[in-house]
N, C-alpha and C positions, 0 to 999 in steps of 0.2 A: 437767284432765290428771291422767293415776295420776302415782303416786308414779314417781320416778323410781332408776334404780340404773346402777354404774357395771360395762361390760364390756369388755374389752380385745379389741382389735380391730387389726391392722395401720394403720398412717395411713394407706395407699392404700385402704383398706374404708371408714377412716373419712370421709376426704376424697371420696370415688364416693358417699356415703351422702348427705355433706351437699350435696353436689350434686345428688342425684337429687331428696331432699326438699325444695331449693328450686324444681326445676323443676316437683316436683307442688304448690308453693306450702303446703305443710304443713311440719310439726316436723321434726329428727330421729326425734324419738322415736315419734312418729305414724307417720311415716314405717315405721321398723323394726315395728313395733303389725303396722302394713299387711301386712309383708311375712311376716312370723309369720303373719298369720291365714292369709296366702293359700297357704302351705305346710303348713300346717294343710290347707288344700281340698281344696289337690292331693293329700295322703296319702289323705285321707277318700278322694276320689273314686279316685284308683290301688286301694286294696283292694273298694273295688267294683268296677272291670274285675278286678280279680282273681277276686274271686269266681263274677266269670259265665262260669270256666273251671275249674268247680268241677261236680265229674260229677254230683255231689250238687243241685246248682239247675239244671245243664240240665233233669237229669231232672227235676225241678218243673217248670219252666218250659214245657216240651216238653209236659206233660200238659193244661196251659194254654192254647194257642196254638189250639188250636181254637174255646175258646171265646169267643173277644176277639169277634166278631159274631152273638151268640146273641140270637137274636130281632130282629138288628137287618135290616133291607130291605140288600143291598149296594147297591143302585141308587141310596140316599136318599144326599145330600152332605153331610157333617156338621161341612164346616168352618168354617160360619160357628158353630157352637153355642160359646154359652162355660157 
């Protein structure tokens, strides 16, 4: 476990927290770790849809989209390929 540190938090935050992190059977502090990273994700991935309304990567993108099946048969199935 990291080192640990002390944040103030209303007792109804903290009292839901240690609830939630018994029910996912992990720490407190794991627990909070989790939920940091996963907001962390969320932002990461929110400024990526941001960005795909960004006139600047349409137009990239748009220049693009022809060539996603170059050389390829459309007829062949390629969903089993890994």
């Amino acid at each position: 476990m990291a080192p640990a540190t002390t944040i103030r938090v209303s007792e109804r935050a903290r009292d839901r927290l240690n609830e939630l992190a018994r029910a996912a059977s992990t720490t407190t502090i794991d627990y909070v770790d989790q939920l940091v990273a996963r907001l962390d994700e969320d932002e990461f991935l929110r400024r990526i849809a941001d960005s795909l309304h960004d006139p600047a990567i349409i137009d990239e993108s748009a220049e693009l989209d022809g060539t996603l099946m170059d050389g390829l048969d459309p007829v062949d199935d390629f969903s089993t390929w890994r």
